[in-house]
N, C-alpha and C positions, 0 to 999 in steps of 0.2 A: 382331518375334519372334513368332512362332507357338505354340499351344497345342501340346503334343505330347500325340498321341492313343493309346489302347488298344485292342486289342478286345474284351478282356475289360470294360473299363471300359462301353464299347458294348453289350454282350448284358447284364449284369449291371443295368444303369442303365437300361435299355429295360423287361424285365421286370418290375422294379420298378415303374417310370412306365408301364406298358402302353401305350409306342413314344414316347411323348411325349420322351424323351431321344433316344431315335431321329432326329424330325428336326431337334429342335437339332442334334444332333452332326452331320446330315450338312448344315444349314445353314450353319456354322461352317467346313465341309472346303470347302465350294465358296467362303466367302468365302476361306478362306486360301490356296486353290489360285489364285485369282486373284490375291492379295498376292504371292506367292512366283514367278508364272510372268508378271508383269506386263510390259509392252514386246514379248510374241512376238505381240503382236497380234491375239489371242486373246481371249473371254470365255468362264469355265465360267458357266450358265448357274443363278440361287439356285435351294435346292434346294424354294422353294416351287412355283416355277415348274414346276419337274420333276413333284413333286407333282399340277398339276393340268394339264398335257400326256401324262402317263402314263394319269392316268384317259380323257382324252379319244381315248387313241389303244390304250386297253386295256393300257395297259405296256407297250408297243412304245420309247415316248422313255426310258422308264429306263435301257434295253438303251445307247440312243445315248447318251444323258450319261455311263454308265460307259464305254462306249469310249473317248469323246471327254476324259474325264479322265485314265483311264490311259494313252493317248498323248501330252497334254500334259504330264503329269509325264515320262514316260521323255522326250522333247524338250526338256527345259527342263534334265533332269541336267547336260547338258558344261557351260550357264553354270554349274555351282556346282562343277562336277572330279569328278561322280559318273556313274557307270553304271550307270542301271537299265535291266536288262535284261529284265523284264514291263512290257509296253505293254498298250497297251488291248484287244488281240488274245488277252493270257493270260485279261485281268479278265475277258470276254465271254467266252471258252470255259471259263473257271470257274463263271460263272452257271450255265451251258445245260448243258452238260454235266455237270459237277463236281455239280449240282444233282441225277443220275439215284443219288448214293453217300449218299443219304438227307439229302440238302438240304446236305454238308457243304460240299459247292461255293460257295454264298453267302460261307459264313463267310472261305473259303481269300483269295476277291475280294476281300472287305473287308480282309485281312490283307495282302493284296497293295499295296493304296491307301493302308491307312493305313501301313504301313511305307515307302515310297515316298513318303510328305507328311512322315514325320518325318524321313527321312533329307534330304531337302531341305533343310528349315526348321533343322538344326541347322548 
């Protein structure tokens, strides 16, 4: 069974800890996205590693780990009888764009993900 996540719990807990709950909590989503979407053959990639391929690529792999997560969850729905219908296609054009409505765009992504790993994992 899996933790089920918030987002408020995410920004509130971040702030606090100045991000340090941050990459716990997005440590934890990459292991449990691996737990839950296990056998398609797939690995999400820890999220320390992202951590320091991001730096190295200027934040370019962040872009691809989010893609590459939200398509794994929306792929892995029919095993469990759900349909999500935000893929990695929504998460990525909520960064980038969603990002120009005063950063709200991050937030909407992460709401996307994390709602999509709980409905999973339940």
């Amino acid at each position: 069974m899996i933790k089920r996540r918030s987002l408020l719990t995410l920004i509130l807990l971040s702030l606090i800890t100045f991000g340090i709950y941050g990459i716990i909590f997005w440590y934890g989503f990459a292991n449990d996205v691996n737990r839950i979407c296990e056998g398609d053959g797939k690995n999400t990639k820890n999220f320390i590693v992202v951590i320091l391929l991001s730096i190295i690529t200027c934040g370019i792999y962040y872009f691809i780990w989010v893609y590459g997560v939200g398509n794994r969850l929306a792929e892995n729905g029919p095993r469990y009888g759900i349909t999500i219908t935000e893929n990695g296609t929504t998460v990525l054009l909520w960064h980038l764009i969603g990002n120009l409505i005063c950063g709200i765009g991050t937030f909407v992504a992460y709401n996307v993900l994390i709602k999509n790993i709980n409905a999973l994992g339940e």
